[in-house]
TIRO-462587 format. One line per field, with one value per residue (C-alpha): residue number from 1; residue in one letter; x, y, z. Coordinates in nm, 3 decimals. Layout:
BEGIN
k [NUM; ...]
r [a; ...]
east [X; ...]
north [Y; ...]
up [Z; ...]
***
This chain:
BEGIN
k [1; 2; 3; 4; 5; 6; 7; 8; 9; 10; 11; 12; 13; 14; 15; 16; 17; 18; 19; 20; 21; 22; 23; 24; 25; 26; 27; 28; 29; 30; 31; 32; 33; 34; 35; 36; 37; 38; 39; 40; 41; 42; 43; 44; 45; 46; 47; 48; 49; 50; 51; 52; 53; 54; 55; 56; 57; 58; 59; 60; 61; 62; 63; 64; 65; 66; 67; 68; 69; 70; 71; 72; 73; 74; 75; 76; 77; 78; 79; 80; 81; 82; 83; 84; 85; 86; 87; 88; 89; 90; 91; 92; 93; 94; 95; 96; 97; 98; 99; 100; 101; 102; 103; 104; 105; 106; 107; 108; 109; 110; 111; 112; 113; 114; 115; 116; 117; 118; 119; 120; 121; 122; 123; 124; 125; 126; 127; 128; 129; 130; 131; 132; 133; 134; 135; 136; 137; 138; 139; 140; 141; 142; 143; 144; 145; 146; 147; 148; 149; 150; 151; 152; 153; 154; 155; 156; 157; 158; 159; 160; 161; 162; 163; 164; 165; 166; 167; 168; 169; 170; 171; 172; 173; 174; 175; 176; 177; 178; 179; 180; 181; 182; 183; 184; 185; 186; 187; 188; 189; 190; 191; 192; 193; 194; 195; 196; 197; 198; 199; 200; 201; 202; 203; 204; 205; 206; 207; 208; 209; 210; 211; 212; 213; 214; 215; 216; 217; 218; 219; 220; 221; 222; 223; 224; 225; 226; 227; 228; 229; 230; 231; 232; 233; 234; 235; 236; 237; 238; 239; 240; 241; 242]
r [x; x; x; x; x; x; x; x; x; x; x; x; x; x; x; x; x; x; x; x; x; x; x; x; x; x; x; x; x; x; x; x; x; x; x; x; x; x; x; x; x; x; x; x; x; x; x; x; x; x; x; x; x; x; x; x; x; x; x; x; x; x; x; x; x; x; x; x; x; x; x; x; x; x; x; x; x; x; x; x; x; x; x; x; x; x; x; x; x; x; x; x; x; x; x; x; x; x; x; x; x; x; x; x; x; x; x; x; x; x; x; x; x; x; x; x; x; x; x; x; x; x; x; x; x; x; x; x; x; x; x; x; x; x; x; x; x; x; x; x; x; x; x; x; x; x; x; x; x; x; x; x; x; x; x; x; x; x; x; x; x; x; x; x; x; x; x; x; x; x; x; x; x; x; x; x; x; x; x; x; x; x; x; x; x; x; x; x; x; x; x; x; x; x; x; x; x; x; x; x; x; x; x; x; x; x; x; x; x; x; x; x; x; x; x; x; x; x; x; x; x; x; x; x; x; x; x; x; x; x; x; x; x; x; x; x; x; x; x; x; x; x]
east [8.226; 7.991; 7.997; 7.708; 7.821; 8.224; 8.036; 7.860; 8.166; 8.332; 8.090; 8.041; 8.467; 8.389; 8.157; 8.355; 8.668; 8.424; 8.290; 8.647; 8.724; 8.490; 8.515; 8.461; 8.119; 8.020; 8.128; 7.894; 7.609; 7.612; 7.412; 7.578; 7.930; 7.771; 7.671; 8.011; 8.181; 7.964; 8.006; 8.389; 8.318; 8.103; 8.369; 8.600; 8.357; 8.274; 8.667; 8.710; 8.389; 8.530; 8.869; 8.717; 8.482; 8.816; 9.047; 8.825; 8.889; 9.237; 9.499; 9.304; 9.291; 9.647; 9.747; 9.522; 9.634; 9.970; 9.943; 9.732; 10.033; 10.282; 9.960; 9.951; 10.348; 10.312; 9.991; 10.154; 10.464; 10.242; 10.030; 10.293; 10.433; 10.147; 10.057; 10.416; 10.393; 10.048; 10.145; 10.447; 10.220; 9.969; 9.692; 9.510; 9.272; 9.464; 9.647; 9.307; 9.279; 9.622; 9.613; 9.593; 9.856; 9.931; 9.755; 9.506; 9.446; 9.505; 9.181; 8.996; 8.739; 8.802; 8.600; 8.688; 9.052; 9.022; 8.822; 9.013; 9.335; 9.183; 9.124; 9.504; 9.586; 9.423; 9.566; 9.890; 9.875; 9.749; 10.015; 10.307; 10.527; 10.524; 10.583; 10.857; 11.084; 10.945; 11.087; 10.785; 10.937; 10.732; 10.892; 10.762; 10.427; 10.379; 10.492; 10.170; 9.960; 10.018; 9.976; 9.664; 9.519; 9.631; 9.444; 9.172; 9.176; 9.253; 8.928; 8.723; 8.877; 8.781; 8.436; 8.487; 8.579; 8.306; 8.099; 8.287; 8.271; 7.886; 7.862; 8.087; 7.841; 7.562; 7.754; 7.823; 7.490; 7.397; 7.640; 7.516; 7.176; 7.236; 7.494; 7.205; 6.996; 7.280; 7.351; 6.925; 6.995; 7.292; 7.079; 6.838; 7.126; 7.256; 7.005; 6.926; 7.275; 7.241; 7.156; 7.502; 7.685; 7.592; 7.916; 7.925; 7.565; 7.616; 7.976; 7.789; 7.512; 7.706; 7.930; 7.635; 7.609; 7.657; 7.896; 7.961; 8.317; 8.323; 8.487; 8.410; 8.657; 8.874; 9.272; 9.391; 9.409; 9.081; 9.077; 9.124; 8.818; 8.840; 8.571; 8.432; 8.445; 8.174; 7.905; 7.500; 7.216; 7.027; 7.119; 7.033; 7.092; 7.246; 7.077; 7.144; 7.349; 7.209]
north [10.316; 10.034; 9.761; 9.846; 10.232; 10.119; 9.914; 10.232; 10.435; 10.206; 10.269; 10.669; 10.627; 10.379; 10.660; 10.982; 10.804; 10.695; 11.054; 11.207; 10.992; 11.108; 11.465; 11.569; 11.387; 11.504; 11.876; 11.932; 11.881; 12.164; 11.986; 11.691; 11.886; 12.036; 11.664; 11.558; 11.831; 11.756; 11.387; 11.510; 11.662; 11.423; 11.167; 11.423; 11.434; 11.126; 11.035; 11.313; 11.189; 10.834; 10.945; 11.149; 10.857; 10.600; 10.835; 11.084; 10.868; 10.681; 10.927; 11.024; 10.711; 10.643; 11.009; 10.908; 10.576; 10.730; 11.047; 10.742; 10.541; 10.800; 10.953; 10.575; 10.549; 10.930; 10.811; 10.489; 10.661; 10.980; 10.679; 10.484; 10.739; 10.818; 10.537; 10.463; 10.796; 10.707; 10.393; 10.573; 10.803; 10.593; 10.732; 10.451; 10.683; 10.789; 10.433; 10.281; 10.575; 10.562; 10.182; 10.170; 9.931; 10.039; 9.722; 9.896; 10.209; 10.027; 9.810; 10.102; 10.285; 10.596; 10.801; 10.606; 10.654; 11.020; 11.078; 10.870; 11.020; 11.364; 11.286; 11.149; 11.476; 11.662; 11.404; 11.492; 11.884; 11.860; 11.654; 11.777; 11.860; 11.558; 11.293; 11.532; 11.239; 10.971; 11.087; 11.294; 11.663; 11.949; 11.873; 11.518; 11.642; 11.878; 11.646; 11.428; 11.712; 11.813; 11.441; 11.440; 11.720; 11.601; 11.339; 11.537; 11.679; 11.387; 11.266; 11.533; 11.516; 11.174; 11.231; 11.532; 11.256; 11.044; 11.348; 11.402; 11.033; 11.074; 11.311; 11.198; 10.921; 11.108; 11.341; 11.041; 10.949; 11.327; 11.263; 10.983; 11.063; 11.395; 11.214; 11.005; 11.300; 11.356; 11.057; 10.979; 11.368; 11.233; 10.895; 11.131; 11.292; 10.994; 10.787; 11.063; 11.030; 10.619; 10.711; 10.927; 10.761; 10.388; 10.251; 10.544; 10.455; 10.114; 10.156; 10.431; 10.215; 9.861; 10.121; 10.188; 9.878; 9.819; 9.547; 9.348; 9.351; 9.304; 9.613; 9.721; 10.078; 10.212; 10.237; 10.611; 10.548; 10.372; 10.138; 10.260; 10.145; 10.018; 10.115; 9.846; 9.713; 9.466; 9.544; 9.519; 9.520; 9.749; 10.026; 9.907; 10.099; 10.020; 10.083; 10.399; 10.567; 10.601]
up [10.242; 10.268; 10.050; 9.826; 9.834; 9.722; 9.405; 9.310; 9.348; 9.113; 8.850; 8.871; 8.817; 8.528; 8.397; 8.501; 8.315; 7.994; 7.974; 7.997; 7.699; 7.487; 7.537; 7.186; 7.202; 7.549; 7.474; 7.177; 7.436; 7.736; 7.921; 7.943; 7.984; 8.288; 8.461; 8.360; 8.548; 8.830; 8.799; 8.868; 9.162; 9.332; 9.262; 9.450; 9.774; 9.796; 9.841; 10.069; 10.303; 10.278; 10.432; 10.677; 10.776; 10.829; 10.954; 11.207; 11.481; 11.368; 11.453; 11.779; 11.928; 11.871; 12.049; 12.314; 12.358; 12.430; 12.644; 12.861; 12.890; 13.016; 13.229; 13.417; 13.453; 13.658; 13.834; 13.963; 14.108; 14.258; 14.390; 14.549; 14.715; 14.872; 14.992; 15.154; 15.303; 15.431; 15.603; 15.785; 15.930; 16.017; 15.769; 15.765; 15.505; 15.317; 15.253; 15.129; 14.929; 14.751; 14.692; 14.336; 14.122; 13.725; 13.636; 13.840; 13.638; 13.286; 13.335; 13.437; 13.207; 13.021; 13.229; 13.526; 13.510; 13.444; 13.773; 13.993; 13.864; 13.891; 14.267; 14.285; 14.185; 14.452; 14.709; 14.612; 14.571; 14.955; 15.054; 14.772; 15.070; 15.238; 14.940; 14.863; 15.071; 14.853; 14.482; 14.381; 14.356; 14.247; 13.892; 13.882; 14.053; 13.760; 13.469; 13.619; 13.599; 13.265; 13.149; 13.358; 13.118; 12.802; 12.832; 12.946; 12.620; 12.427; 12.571; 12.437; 12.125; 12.052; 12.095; 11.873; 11.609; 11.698; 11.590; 11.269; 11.119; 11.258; 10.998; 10.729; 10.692; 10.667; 10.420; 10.230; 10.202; 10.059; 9.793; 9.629; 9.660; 9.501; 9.218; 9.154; 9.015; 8.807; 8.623; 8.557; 8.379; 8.179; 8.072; 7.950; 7.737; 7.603; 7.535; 7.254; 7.105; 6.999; 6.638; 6.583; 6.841; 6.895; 7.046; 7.311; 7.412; 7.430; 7.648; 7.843; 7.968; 8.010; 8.251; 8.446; 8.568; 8.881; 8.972; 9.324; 9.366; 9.756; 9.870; 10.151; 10.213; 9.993; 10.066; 10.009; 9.640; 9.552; 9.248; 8.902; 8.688; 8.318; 8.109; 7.964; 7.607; 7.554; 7.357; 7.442; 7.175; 7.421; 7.689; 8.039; 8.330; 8.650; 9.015; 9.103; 9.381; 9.692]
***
């Protein structure tokens, strides 16, 4: 979460965990039952959007950043072989065309590396005969090909996660914006319970403040909040979440 959407968090816990307290209060009123079960549940969403949000790309980059390793060892041996083969013959062509170092391929973009390697392979299925002298067997030949489409597909699947966390964010944003409509409802609700219940009011409200406490994402256990205990002459509310 952002910064400012992390400090709201922290208060619709502070209020979810305030409500929960006072259960005998809070179920006497339907109403306000209802928000707090729905206060729940946002709480729930908004956690699960937040760890979509860090972790949609995560994992996949670190999968990808390994089948493109072991795809650059097999490319540099296919590669070489080539090229040796190439300057026996005399394919002058061919040699030019096989040139490429590992250092070669690892400072190469993405998209780059996956075209050039895809023409690499089609070198070497036209010519899997002949490199057969210079260590690349069919079984080698095929290990590069299968590395070739993994990360073909590793590829794709990134920018499938780009597209997730896209909308994570924007799912994010739904959330508060909706659990905004519910806590002005459970104000409402409140505010009409300060003659029977004055201390719940007043802990209510000073828990709907909003508080900067620098955070910026949550770990996979977000902070617990204390409801606070200090007392306020009058209730104030927070800025909502957006």
């Amino acid at each position: 979460m952002k910064k400012t959407q992390a400090n709201k968090f922290v208060m619709l816990r502070t209020v979810v965990t305030l409500l929960e307290r006072n259960e005998i209060i809070v179920s006497r009123i339907s109403e306000l039952q209802a928000a707090t079960n729905l206060l729940k549940t946002r709480t729930i969403e908004l956690e699960s959007a937040d760890n979509l949000k860090r972790t949609a790309l995560t994992g996949k980059k670190i999968y990808k950043d390994s089948v493109k390793d072991s795809l650059i060892r097999s490319a540099s041996g296919i590669s070489g072989a080539i090229n040796t083969y190439a300057k026996k013959t005399g394919n002058d062509v061919l040699a030019e065309n096989s040139r490429l170092s590992q250092s070669a391929f690892a400072l190469m973009r993405e998209t780059q590396l996956l075209e050039v390697l895809k023409t690499l392979k089609e070198i070497a299925m036209t010519h899997k005969t002949e490199i057969v002298p210079f260590g690349i067997t069919e079984e080698k030949l095929n290990v590069f090909i299968q590395r070739l489409n993994n990360y073909d597909e590793a590829l794709n699947e990134k920018e499938h996660g780009a597209v997730a966390r896209t909308g994570a964010v924007k799912s994010l944003e739904l959330i508060f914006r909706e659990t905004n409509a519910v806590l002005d409802s459970a104000d409402k609700l409140i505010r009409g319970l300060a003659e029977d219940h004055p201390e719940f009011v007043r802990d209510y409200f000073i828990a709907r403040r909003i508080k900067n406490l620098g955070i910026r994402h949550f770990s996979d256990h977000p902070p617990e909040s204390n409801v606070p205990q200090e007392k306020i002459n009058l209730p104030v509310t927070g800025n909502a979440a957006s």
